[in-house]
N, C-alpha and C positions, 0 to 999 in steps of 0.2 A: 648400551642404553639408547632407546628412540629418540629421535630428534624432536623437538618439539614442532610442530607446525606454526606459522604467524599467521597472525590475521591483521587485514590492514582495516580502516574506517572508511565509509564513506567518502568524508571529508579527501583521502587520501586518494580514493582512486581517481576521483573525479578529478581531483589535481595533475596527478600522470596521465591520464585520457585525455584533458586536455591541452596537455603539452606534447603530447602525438598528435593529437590534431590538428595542434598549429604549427608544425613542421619548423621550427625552429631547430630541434636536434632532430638526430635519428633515432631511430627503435631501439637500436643497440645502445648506442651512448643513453639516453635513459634509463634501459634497462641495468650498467653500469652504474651507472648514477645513484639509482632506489636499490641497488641491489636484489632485482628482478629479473624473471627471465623473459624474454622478448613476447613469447607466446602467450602471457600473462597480461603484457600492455596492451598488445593487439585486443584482447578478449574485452578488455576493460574501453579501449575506446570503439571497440562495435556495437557494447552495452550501451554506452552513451548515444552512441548514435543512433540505434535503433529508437532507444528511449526519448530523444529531444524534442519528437514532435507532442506528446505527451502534455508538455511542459505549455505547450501553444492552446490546447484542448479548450473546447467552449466548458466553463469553471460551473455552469449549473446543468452542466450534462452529468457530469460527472458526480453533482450533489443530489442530480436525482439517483444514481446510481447508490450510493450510499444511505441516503432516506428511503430508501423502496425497504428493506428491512422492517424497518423501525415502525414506516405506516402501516404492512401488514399485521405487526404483530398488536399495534393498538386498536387499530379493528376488530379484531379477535376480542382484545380485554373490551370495546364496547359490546359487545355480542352476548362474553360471559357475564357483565353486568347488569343487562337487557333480561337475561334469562333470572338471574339473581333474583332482580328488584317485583319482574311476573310473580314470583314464587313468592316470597313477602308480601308483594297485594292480595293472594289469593288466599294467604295464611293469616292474614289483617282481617280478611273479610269470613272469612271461615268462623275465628275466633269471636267476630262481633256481633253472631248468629246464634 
């Protein structure tokens, strides 16, 4: 029968990456500790630290990034109702002839 695989949360890695990071035990004794294997911690606190500067990032850089989407796509729906409402004055005016 296969072993099942685990999965940890979030909440957990970031817990064990940074208790590697604060050097208070070792690799090994945590990895003991969580019953983990050492290669796993290491991975988890390079994530972290790659990722921390992230965390510092200017907060409306970032919300342009996310809004750039959303304003493209509502441009367009001004566009297609621009063309709509043409079509309707000229079917207004047709009819009223």
């Amino acid at each position: 029968m296969a072993r099942k695989r685990r999965s940890f949360t979030s909440t957990f890695k970031s817990k064990v990456a940074l208790e590697a990071i604060q050097g208070m035990r070792t690799i090994s004794e945590l990895a003991q500790k969580h019953k983990l294997h050492p290669t796993q911690i290491n991975l988890w606190k390079k994530q972290l630290l790659d990722g921390a500067e992230s965390v510092f990032e200017d907060g409306s850089k970032q919300k342009q990034e996310t809004d750039e989407p959303k304003i493209t796509e509502l441009y367009e729906q001004i566009g297609r109702l621009n063309v709509q409402l043409e079509w309707l004055k000229k079917k207004v005016a047709e009819d009223g002839q």
